[in-house]
GUZA-590027 format. One record per residue (C-alpha): residue number from 0; x, y, z. Coordinates in steps of 0.001 Angstrom, whole numbers, padded with zeros to 6 digits. Example, Ala and Ser with C-alpha at 12.3 -4.5 7.8 and 13.67 -1.06 7.14 Angstrom:
2
<baza 0, <012300, -004500, 007800>> <baza 1, <013670, -001060, 007140>> 
REM end
This chain:
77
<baza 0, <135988, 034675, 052120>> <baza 1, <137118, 031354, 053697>> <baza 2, <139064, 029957, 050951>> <baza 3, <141782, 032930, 051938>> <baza 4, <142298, 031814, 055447>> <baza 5, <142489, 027604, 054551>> <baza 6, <144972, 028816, 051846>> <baza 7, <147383, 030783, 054177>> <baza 8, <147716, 027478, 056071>> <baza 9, <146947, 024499, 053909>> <baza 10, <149225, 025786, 051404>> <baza 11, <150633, 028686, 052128>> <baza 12, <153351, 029319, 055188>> <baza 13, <152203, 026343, 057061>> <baza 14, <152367, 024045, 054288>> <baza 15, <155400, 021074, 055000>> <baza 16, <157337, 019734, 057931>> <baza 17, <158334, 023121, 059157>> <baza 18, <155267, 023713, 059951>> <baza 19, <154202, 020992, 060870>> <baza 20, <156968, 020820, 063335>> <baza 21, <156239, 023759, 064439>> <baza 22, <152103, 022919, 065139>> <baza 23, <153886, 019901, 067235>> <baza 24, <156110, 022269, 068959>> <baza 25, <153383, 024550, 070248>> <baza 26, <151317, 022205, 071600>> <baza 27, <153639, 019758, 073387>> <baza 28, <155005, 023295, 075066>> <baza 29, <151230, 023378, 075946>> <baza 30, <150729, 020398, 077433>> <baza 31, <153918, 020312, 078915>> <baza 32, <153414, 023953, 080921>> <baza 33, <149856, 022748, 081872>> <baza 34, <151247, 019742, 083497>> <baza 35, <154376, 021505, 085510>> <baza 36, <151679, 024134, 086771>> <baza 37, <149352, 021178, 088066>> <baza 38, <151940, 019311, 089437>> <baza 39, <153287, 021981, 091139>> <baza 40, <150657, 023282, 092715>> <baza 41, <150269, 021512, 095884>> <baza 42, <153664, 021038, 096830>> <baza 43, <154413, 024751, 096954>> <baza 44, <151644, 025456, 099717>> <baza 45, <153400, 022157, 101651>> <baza 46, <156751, 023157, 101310>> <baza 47, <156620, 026775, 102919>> <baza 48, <154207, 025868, 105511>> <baza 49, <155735, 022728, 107227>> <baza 50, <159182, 025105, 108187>> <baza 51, <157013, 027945, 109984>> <baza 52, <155087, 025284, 111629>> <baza 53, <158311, 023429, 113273>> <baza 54, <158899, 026982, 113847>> <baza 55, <156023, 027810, 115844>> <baza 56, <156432, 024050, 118115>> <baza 57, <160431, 025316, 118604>> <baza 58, <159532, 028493, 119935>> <baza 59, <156696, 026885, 122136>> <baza 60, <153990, 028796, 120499>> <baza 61, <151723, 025609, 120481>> <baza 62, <151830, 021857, 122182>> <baza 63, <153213, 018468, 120840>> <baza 64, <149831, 017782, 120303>> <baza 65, <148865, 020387, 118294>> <baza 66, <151900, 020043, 115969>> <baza 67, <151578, 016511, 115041>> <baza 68, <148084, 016585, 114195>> <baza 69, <149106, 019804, 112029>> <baza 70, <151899, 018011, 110335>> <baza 71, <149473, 015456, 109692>> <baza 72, <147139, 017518, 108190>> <baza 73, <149906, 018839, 106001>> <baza 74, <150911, 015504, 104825>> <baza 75, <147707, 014590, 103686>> <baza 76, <147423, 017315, 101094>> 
REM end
């Protein structure tokens, strides 16, 4: 029952450096998506909230105060 499935890759298709290649190929893309989305992650949320916070201190929605300890916040993460 086994002996079909080890054949269609230990000699079959997959058998050589195309293959192999191609085994490498997959899982560097792997590792290499998982690390952009990571990365990425937190610098996003910063990005888009530190402009509508120096908007909110321009229009005099809150005090000097209020947006320094919020930009500090937001540096922190």
């Amino acid at each position: 029952m086994w002996s079909f499935c080890q054949d269609d890759f230990i000699g079959g298709r997959w058998h050589g450096w195309g293959g192999m290649f191609l085994y490498l190929l997959l899982i560097g893309g792997g590792i290499y998506l998982l690390v952009r989305m990571i990365s990425s992650g937190g610098s996003k949320v910063n990005n888009s909230a530190l402009p509508i916070l120096e908007e909110e201190f321009a229009k005099g929605k809150i005090s000097k105060e209020d947006f320094v300890e919020r930009k500090r916040i937001l540096k922190e993460e």
